[in-house]
C-alpha positions in Angstrom: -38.9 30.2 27.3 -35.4 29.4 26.5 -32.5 31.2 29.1 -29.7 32.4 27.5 -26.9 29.6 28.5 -29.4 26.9 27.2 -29.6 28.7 23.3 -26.1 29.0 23.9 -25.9 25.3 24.4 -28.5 24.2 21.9 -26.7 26.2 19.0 -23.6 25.0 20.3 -24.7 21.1 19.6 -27.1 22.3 16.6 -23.3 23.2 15.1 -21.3 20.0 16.2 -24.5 17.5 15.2 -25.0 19.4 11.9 -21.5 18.9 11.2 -20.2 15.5 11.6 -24.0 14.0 11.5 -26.2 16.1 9.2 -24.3 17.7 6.6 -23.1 13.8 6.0 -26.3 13.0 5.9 -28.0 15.2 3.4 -25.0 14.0 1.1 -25.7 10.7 1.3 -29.7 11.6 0.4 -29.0 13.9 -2.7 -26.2 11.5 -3.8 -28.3 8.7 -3.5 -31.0 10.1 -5.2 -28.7 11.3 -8.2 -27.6 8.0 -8.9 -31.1 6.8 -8.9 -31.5 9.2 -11.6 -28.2 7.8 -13.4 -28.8 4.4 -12.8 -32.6 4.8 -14.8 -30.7 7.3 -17.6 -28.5 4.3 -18.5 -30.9 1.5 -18.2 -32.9 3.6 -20.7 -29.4 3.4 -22.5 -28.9 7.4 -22.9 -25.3 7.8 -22.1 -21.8 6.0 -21.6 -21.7 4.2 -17.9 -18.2 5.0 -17.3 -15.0 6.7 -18.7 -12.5 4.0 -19.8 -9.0 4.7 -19.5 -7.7 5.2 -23.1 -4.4 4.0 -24.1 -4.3 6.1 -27.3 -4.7 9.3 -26.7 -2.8 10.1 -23.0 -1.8 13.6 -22.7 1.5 14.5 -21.8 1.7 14.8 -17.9 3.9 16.8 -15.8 4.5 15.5 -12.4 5.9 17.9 -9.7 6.8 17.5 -6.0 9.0 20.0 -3.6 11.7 18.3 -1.3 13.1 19.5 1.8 16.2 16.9 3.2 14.2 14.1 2.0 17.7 12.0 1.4 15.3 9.4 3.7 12.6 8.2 0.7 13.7 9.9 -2.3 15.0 6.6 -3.4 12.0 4.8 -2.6 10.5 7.7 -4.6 11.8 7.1 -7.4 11.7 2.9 -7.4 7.4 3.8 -6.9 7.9 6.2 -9.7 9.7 3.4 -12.1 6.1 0.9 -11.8 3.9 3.8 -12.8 2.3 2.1 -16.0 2.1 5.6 -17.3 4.0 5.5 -20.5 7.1 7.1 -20.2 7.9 9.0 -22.8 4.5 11.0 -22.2 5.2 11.6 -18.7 7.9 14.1 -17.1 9.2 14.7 -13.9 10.2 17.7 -12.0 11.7 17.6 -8.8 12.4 21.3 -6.8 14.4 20.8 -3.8 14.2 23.8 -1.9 17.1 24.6 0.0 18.3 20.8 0.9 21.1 20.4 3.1 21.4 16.6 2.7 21.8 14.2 -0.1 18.4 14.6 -1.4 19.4 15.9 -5.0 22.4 13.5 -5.4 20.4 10.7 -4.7 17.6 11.9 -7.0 19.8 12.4 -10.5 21.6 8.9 -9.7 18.3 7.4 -9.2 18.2 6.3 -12.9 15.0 7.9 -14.5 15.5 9.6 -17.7 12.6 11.5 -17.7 13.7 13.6 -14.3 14.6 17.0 -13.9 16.0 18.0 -10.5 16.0 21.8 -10.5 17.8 22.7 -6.8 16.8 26.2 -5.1 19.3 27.1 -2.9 17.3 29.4 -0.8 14.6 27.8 1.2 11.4 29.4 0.4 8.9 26.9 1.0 6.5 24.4 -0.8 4.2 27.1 -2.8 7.4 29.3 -4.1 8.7 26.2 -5.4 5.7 25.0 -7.0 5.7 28.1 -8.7 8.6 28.0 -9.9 8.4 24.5 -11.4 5.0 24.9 -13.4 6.1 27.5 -15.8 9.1 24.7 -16.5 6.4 21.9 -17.0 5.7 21.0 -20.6 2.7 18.8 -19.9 -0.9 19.5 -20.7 -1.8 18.3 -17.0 0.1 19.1 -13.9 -0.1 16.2 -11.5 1.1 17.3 -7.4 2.7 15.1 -5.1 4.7 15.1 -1.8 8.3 13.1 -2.1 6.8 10.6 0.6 3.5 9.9 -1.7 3.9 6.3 -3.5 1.4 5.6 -6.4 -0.2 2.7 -7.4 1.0 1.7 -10.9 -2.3 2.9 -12.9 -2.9 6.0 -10.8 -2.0 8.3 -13.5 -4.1 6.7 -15.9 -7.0 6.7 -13.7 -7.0 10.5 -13.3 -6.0 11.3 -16.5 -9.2 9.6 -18.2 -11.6 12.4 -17.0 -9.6 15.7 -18.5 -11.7 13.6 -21.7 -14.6 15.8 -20.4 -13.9 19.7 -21.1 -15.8 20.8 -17.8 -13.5 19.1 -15.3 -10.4 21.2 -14.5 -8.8 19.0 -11.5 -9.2 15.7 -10.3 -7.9 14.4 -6.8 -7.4 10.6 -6.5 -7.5 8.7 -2.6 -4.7 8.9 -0.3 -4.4 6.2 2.2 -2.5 6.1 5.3 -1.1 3.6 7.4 1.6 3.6 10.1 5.7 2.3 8.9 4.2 -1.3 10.2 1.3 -1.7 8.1 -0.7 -1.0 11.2 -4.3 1.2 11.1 -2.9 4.8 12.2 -5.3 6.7 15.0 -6.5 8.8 11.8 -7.7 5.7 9.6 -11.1 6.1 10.8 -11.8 10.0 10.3 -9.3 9.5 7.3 -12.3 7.0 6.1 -14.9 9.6 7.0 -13.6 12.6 5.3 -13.0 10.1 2.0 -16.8 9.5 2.1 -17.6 13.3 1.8 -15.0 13.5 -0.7 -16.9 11.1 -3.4 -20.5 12.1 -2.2 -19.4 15.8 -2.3 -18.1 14.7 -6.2 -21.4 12.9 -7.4 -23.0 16.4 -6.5 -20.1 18.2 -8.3 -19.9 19.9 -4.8 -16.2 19.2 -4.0 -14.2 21.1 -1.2 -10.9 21.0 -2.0 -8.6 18.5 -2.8 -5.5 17.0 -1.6 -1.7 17.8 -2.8 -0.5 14.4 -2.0 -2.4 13.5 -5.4 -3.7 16.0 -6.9 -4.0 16.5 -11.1 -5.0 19.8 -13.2 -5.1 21.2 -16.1 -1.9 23.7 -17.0 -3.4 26.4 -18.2 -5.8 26.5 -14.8 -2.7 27.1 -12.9 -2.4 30.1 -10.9 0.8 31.2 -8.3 0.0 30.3 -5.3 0.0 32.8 -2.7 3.3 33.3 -0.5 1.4 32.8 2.8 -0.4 29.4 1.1 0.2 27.2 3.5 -2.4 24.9 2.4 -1.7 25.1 -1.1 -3.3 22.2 -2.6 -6.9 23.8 -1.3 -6.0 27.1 -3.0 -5.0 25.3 -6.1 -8.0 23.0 -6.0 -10.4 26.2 -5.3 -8.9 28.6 -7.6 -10.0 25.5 -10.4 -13.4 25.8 -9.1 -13.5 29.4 -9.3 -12.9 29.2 -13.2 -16.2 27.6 -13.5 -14.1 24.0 -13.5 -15.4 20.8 -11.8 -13.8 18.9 -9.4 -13.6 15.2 -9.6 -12.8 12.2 -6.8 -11.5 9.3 -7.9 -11.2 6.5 -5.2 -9.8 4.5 -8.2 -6.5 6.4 -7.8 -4.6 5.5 -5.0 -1.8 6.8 -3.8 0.2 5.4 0.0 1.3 7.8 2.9 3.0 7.1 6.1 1.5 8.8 8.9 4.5 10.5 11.1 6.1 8.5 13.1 5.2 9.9 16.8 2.7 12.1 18.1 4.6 15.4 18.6 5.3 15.7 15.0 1.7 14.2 13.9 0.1 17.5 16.2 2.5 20.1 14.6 1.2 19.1 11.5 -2.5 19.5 12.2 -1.6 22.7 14.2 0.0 24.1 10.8 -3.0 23.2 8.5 -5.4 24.8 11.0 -3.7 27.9 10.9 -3.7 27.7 7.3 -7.6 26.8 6.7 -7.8 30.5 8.2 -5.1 32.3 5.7 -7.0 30.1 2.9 -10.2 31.8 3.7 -8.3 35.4 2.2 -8.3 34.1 -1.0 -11.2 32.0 -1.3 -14.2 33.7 0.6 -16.1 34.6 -2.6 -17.2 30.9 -2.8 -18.6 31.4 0.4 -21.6 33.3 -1.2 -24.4 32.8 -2.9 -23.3 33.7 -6.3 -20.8 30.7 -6.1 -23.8 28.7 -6.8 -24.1 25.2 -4.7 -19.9 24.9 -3.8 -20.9 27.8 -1.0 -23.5 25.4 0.5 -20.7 22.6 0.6 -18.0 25.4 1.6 -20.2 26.4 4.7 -20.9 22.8 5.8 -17.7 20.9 5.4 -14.8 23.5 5.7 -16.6 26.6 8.0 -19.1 25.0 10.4 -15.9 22.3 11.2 -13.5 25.1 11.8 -15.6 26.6 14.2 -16.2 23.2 16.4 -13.6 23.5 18.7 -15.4 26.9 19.8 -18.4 25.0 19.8 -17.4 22.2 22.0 -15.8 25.0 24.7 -19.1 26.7 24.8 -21.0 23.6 24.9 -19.3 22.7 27.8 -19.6 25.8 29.4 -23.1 26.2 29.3 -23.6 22.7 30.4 -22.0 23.3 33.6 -23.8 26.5 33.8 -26.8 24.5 33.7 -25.5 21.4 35.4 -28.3 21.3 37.8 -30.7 19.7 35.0 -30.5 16.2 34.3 -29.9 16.8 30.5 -26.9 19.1 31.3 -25.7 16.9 34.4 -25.9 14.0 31.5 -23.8 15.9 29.1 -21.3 17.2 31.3 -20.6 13.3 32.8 -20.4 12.3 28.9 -18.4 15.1 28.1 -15.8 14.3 30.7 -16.1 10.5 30.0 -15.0 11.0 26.6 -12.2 13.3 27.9 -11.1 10.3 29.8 -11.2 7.6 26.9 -9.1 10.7 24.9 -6.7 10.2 27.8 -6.3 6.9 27.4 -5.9 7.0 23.8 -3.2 9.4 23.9 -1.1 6.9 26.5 -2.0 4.2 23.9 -0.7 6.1 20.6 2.4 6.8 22.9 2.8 3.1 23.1 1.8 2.4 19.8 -1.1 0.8 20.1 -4.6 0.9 19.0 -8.1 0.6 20.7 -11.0 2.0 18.4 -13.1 3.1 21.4 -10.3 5.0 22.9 -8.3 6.2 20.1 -11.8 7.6 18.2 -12.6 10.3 21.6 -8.2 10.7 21.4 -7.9 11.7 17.2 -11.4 13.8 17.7 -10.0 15.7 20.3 -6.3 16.4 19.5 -7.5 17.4 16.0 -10.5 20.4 17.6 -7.6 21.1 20.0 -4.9 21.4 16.8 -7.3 23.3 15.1 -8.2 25.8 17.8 -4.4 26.2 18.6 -3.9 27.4 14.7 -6.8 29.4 14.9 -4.8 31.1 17.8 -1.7 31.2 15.6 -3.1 32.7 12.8 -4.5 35.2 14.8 -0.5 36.0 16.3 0.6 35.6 12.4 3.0 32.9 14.1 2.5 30.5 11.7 5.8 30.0 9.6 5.4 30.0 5.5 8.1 27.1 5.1 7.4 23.6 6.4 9.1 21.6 8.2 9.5 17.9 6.9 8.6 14.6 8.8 11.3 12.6 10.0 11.7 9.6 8.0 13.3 6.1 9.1 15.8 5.5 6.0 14.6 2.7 3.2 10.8 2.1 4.4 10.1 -1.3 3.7 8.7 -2.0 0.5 7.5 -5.5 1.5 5.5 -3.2 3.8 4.0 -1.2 1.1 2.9 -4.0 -0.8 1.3 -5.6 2.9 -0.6 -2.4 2.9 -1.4 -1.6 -0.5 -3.0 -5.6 -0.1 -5.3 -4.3 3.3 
């Protein structure tokens, strides 16, 4: 019979192994077993394979971001925005900067595009005020999100825009990719690769958590304000959607380029910030945690839930291990554990120096990110966490040639 420290320990691992191994793989099962079922449905030529982008019938679009002092890209911003192939005169821009103290919305109305509107908010109120504010000014039939740092690829919009075709889908979320100001793989490219996975399996199921605001596309009259304390606004946005009975589509087909922040102080205080706001999310959005909410509360659960509460899970792992440390098993783990700790070490001194080694900077990301995520827990339980963010520093005119390096990886 089982003491208590070792069901503490084998629910403990049951929770971390479920997580990051199982939940992945029951996706890939189900998802490979539906398009087996697709696959025969159009050999037996039932349906249309896939949804072409039409070029004669685009809705209008809105696109909206919020700036805060972001004199640093906004002219890149805008050159990225000029090569959308998105035709212009069915596309608008809206630009709310709230409470910029720099150049940001000079820079923006010389920046030469005629379909821009810079609306400037002189009180500071933070991304989801001024994202309320700007929808009820947006004349498009789709609302496309942004951040001012987010550069598109040239048929991005058209690559979202071709499934509002189908009634049922109510927001679609394209791929954002990441990559350090050199072109170099950031220490999140591989759990960035990871979570992108579960984001198209979690689609073929029409199971989608989510979505992310760095490119992120719904229909207008879905909208709803998003909650003062929203810190994590695109998931509120993106789960409010669902909650109308709307799916939610992944496209890896629309891309869209993000820097990752320059050093590692700033790259934590970011991860710190959404953990604390996963928590405030769950006020709004815990009626798709049960059962009525059909299959999303299964998805909810496995991805979003059961991650959160891994950094408790690794602590009482750990614990109990060395409770038990006079097994082998336990001994085993607790060497491990403390091994990886070590390579996390290391990593940390590397990302410091900018470099990158996958076997130490994989232990380094998994562990500052449970660590960021336990501290917000902590800081959502204080009510700490501040409502307004504040913006990466940006090194002025980021290399273009850069961009195009990447967007060739």
């Amino acid at each position: 019979m089982m003491r208590p420290m070792e069901w503490v320990f084998a629910l403990s691992i049951g929770l971390i192994g479920y997580t990051y191994l199982g939940y992945p793989l029951m996706l890939i099962i189900f998802a490979g077993i539906k398009q087996l079922h697709g696959d025969l449905w159009f050999g037996l030529g039932k349906r249309e394979r896939r949804k072409a982008a039409r070029t004669n019938d685009l809705p209008m679009v809105s696109l909206l971001f919020a700036a805060h002092n972001e004199a640093a890209v906004i002219q890149q911003k805008l050159q990225n925005l000029k090569t959308l192939e998105y035709p212009a005169n069915r596309l608008e821009i809206l630009l709310g900067c709230d409470g910029c103290t720099d150049s940001t919305a000079r820079l923006a109305r010389a920046g030469g595009l005629s379909n821009l509107l810079v609306c400037e908010f002189d009180e500071r109120s933070g991304k989801p005020a001024v994202l309320n504010r700007l929808v009820p000014m947006a004349n498009g039939d789709l609302i496309v999100f942004c951040d001012a740092n987010t550069m598109f690829e040239p048929d991005t919009i058209q690559c979202m825009v071709r499934h509002f075709r189908d009634p049922k889908v109510g927001c679609v979320c394209g791929e954002l990719r990441l990559r350090r100001i050199d072109g170099e793989p950031s220490t999140e490219s591989l759990y960035w690769r990871y979570e992108t996975l579960l984001k198209f399996l979690e689609s073929r199921l029409n199971i989608l958590v989510g979505a992310n605001g760095a490119l992120l596309g719904i229909r207008r009259s879905l909208f709803s304000p998003i909650p003062r304390n929203g810190i994590i606004d695109d998931f509120l946005v993106s789960m409010h959607v669902r909650s109308q009975g709307y799916r939610l589509v992944y496209d890896p087909e629309a891309v869209a380029w993000e820097e990752v922040a320059p050093n590692i102080r700033q790259e934590f205080r970011r991860r710190v910030r959404i953990g604390a706001g996963n928590f405030h999310a769950l006020r709004y959005t815990w009626r798709m945690l049960l059962p009525g909410a059909g299959l999303i509360a299964f998805s909810y659960w496995s991805h979003k839930i059961l991650r959160w509460l891994v950094p408790v899970a690794l602590c009482t792992s750990f614990v109990s291990a060395i409770w038990l440390v006079g097994q082998p098993l336990y001994a085993a783990f607790v060497a491990a554990s403390i091994g990886i700790s070590l390579l996390g070490l290391i990593g940390y001194r590397l990302d410091l120096q900018e470099r990158y080694s996958a076997p130490c900077n994989v232990p380094y990301y998994f562990l500052s990110m449970n660590l960021a995520l336990f501290l917000g827990l902590f800081r959502f339980a204080r009510g700490r966490q501040s409502l307004v963010w504040a913006p990466t520093e940006r090194k002025e005119g980021a290399s273009a040639e850069l961009q195009a390096k990447a967007a060739r990886v």
